[in-house]
C-alpha positions in Angstrom: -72.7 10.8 -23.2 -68.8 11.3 -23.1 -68.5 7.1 -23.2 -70.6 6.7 -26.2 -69.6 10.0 -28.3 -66.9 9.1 -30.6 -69.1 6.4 -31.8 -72.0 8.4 -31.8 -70.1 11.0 -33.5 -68.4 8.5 -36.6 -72.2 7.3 -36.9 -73.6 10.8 -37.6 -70.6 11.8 -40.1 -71.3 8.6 -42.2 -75.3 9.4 -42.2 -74.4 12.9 -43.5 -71.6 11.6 -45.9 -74.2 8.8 -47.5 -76.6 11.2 -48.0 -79.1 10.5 -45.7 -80.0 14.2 -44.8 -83.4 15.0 -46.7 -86.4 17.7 -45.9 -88.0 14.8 -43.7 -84.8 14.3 -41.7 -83.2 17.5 -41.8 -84.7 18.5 -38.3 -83.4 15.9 -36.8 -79.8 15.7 -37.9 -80.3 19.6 -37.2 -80.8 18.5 -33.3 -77.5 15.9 -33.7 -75.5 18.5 -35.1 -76.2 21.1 -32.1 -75.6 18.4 -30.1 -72.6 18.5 -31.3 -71.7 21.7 -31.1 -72.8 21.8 -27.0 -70.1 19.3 -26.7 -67.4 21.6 -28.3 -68.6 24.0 -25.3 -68.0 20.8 -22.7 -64.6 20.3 -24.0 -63.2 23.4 -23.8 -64.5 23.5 -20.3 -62.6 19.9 -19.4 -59.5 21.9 -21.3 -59.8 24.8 -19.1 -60.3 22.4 -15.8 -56.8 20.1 -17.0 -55.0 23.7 -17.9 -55.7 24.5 -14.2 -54.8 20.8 -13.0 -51.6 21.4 -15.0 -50.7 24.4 -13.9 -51.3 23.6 -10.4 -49.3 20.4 -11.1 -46.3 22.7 -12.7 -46.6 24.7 -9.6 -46.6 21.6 -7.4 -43.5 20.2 -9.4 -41.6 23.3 -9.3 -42.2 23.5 -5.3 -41.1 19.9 -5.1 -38.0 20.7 -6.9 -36.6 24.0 -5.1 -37.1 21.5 -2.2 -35.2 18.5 -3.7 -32.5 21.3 -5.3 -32.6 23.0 -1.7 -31.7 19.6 0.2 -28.7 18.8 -2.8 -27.5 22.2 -1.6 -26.9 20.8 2.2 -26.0 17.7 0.9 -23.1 19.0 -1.0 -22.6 21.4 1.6 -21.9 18.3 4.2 -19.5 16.6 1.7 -17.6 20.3 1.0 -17.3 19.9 5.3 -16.2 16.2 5.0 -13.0 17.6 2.6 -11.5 19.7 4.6 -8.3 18.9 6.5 -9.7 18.1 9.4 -11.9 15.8 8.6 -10.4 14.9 5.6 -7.1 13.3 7.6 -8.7 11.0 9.7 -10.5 9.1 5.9 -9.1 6.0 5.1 -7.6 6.1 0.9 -10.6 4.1 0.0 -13.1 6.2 2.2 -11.7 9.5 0.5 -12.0 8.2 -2.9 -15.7 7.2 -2.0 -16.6 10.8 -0.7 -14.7 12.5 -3.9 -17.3 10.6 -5.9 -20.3 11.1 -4.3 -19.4 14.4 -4.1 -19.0 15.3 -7.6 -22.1 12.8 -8.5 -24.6 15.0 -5.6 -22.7 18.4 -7.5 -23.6 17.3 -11.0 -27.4 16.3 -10.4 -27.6 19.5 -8.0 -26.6 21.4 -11.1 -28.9 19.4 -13.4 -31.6 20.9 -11.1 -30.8 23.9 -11.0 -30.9 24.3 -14.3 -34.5 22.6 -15.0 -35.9 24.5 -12.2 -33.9 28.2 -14.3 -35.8 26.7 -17.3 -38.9 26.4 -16.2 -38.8 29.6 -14.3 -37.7 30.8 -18.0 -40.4 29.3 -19.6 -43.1 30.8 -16.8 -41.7 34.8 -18.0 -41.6 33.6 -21.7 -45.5 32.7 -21.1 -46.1 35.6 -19.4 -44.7 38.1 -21.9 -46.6 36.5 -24.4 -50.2 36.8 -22.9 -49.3 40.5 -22.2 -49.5 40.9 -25.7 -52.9 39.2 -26.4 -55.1 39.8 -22.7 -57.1 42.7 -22.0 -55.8 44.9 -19.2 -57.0 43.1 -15.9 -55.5 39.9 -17.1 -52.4 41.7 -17.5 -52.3 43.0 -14.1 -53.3 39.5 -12.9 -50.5 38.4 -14.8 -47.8 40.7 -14.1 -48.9 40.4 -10.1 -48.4 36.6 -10.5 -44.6 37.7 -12.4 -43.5 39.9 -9.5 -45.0 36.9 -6.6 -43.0 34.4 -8.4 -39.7 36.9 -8.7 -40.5 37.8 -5.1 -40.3 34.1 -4.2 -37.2 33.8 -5.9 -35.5 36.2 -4.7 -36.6 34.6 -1.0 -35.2 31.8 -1.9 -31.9 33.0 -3.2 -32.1 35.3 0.5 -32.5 32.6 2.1 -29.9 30.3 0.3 -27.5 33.4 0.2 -28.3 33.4 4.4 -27.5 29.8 4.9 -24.4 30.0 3.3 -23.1 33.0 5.3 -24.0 31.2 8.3 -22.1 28.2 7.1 -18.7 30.7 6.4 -19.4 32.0 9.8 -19.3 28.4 11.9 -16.2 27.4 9.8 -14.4 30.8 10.5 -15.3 29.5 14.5 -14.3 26.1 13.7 -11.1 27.1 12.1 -10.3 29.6 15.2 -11.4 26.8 17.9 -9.0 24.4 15.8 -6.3 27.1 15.7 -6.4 27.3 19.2 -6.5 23.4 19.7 -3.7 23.0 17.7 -1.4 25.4 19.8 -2.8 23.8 22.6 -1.6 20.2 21.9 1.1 21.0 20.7 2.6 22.3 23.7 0.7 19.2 25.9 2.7 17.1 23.2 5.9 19.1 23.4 5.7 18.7 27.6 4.3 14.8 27.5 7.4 13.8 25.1 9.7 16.1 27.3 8.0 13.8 31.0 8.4 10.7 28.8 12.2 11.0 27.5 12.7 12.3 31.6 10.9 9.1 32.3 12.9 6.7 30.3 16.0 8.5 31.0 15.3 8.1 35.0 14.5 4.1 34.5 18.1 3.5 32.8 19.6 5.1 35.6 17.5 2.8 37.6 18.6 -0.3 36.0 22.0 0.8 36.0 22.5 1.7 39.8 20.9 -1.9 40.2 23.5 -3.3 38.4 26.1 -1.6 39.9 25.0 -2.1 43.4 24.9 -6.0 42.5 28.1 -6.2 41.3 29.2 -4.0 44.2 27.7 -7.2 46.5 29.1 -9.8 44.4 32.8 -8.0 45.2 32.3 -8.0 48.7 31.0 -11.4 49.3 34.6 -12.5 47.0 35.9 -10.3 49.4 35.0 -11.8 52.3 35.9 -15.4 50.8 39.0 -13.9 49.7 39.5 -13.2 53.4 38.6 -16.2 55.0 40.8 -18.1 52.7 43.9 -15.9 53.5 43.1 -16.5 57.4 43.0 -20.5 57.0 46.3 -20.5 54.4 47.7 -18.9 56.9 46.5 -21.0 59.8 48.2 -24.1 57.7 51.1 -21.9 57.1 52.0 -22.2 61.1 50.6 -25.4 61.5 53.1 -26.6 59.1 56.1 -24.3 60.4 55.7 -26.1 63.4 55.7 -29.3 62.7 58.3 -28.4 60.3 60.2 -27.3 63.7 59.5 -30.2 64.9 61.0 -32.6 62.4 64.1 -30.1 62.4 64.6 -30.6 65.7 64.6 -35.0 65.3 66.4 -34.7 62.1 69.2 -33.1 64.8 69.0 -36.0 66.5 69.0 -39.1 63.7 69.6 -38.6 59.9 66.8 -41.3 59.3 64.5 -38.6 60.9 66.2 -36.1 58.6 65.0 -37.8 55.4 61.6 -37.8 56.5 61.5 -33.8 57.3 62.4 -33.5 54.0 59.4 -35.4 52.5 57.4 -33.5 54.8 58.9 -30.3 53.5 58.0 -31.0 49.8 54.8 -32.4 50.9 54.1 -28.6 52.6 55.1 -26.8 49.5 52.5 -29.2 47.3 49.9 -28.5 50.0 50.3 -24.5 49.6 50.6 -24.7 45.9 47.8 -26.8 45.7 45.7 -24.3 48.5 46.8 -21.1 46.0 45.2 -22.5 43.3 42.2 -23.5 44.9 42.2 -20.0 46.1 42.7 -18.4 42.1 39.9 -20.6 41.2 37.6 -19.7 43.6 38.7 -15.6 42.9 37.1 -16.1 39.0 33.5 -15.5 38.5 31.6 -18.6 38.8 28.4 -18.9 38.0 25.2 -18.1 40.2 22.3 -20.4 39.2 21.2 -23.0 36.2 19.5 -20.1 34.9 23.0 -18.3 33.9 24.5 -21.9 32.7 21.6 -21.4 30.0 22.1 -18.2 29.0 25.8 -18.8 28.6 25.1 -22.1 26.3 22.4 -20.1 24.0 24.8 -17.0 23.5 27.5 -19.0 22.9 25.6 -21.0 19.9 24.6 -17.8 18.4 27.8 -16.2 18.8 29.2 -18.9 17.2 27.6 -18.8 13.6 28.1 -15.5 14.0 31.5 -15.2 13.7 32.3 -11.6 12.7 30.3 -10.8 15.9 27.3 -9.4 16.9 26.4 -6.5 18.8 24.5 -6.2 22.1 21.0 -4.9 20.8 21.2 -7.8 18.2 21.7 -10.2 20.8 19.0 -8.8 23.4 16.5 -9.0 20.3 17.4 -12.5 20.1 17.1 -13.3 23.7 14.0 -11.2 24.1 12.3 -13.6 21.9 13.3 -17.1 24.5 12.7 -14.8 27.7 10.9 -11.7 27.6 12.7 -10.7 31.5 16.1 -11.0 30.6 17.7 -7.0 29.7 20.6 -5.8 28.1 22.4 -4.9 31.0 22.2 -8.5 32.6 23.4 -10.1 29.1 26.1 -7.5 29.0 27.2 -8.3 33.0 27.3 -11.5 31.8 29.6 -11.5 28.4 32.2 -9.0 30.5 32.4 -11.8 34.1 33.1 -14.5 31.2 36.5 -13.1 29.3 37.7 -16.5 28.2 34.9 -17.0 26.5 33.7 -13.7 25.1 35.2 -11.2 23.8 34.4 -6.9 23.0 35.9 -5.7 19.5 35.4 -2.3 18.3 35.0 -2.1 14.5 34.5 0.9 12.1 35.4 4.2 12.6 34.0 7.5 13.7 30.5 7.6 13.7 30.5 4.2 12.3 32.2 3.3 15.3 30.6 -0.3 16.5 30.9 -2.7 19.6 30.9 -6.6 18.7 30.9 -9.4 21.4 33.1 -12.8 19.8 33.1 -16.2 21.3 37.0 -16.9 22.3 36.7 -20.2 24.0 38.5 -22.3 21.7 41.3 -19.5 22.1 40.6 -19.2 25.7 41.3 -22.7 26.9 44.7 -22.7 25.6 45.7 -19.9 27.9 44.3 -22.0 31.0 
């Protein structure tokens, strides 16, 4: 029994060993010992049966691994894909740094592979050269048919590997063209969509600025009207006031007393036009339209104040862009020119450092009024 022999086996070599083999015994440790020797013929039989599980576990293990090596080919292949430029842009730093690694960790076991998979293939010829030397001639034959399958399937598999990779040169040579073509393509959608754009922005400041212009253009009528119908009452007072300056001519003619008073009521005529003109110069400068312009006025004139080397229009939209996001350049710029006793425009630098500043003047400006 194969559970019981080794200590079977140890029991025997001590009989033999002590002596115990005599002409009374001898048949029977004659029996033992070619029991013995049947045994040799059951291992070498369990040898044979675990050479042929081995081999067929070599083969298995050498299948498995042109399968693993063939899948670390496309997985390399997909990270050589992920490199180029087109892909390759759109990666993050950290996301590029990943893929470098991987890819150079799936390269280096793929190579590893490779070369177990050449070694064993090695060792497989090495073993069949040497039984060519030792096996009669059918066992050669089998032999050197089993050589040839075994080239035969490597060479299939390098076909077939060879095959992939042309197919793989081929789609990029496409994708390359189709990007070629997609390039030159949106490029000139690019070119044309900045062209509409700049034509679009260009069209809205000519927009804004007809606005502004037709506003001030109403603003100067409706100071032209006022202008009007102040002229046409001055001048209704103007005759109302001859007359009755006619009038008290006529009865200083007639009693000096009377006299004395036409001549209060000439000065007091002459106070009344002055005092009419300036109502009229006053009314003639640009007042102010709403509370809304009071407040714009008040918060330029605090930052133009600790500012007071000036500051340029842009810098002061930015400003005012970040109280009211409405307000625009051209409406603070209206706004600084109506008001020229309180701001003024300097140009500084020169050439194409040429600059425009706005200052606040009013503390020069009210000594002029």
């Amino acid at each position: 029994d194969d559970s019981k022999f080794s200590e079977a086996i140890t029991v025997l070599l001590t009989w033999i060993e002590r002596g115990e083999v005599n002409r009374r015994s001898a048949n029977q440790f004659y029996s033992m010992v070619q029991s013995a020797n049947s045994h040799v013929r059951r291992l070498m039989n369990e040898k044979a049966a675990h050479e042929q599980e081995m081999e067929q576990a070599k083969e298995s293990f050498k299948n498995a691994l042109t399968g693993i090596l063939t899948q670390f080919e496309q997985i390399v292949a997909v990270f050589n894909a992920s490199t180029r430029q087109k892909a390759w842009d759109h990666f993050s730093k950290a996301q590029r740094k990943n893929i470098d690694i991987w890819r150079k960790h799936s390269e280096e076991l793929r190579n590893a592979h490779s070369e177990q998979l050449m070694g064993i293939r090695r060792e497989e010829e090495m073993e069949m050269s040497d039984d060519d030397s030792g096996d009669n001639p059918s066992k050669k034959l089998r032999v050197d048919d089993s050589a040839l399958a075994a080239q035969a399937y490597a060479l299939k598999e390098e076909n077939d590997s060879l095959r992939w990779q042309l197919d793989a040169y081929r789609n990029e040579v496409e994708l390359l063209k189709q990007e070629k073509g997609q390039l030159f393509r949106t490029e000139e959608s690019l070119t044309k969509d900045q062209q509409l754009q700049f034509l679009q922005q260009t069209m809205q400041g000519m927009q804004q600025q007809l606005l502004s212009i037709q506003e001030e253009l109403n603003n100067k009528k409706s100071e032209l009207e006022q202008a009007k119908e102040e002229q046409t009452h001055t001048q209704a007072m103007l005759k109302v006031l001859q007359e009755q300056l006619k009038s008290t001519k006529e009865l200083a003619e007639i009693n000096e007393h009377d006299a004395s008073q036409a001549n209060e009521i000439n000065v007091l005529t002459v106070a009344l036009v002055n005092q009419d003109r300036e109502k009229n110069s006053e009314k003639r400068s640009p007042g102010l339209k709403s509370e809304k312009e009071a407040l714009l006025i008040g918060i330029i004139s605090t930052f133009l104040h600790v500012h007071p080397f000036g500051a340029n229009i842009e810098y002061l939209w930015s400003y005012m862009q970040q109280l009211d996001s409405r307000i625009s350049a051209n409406e603070i710029e209206m706004l600084l020119t109506r008001l020229p006793r309180m701001f003024k425009q300097e140009f500084t630098g020169v050439g194409a450092t040429l600059e425009k500043r706005w200052k606040f003047c009013a503390f020069e400006g009210i000594k002029t009024i």
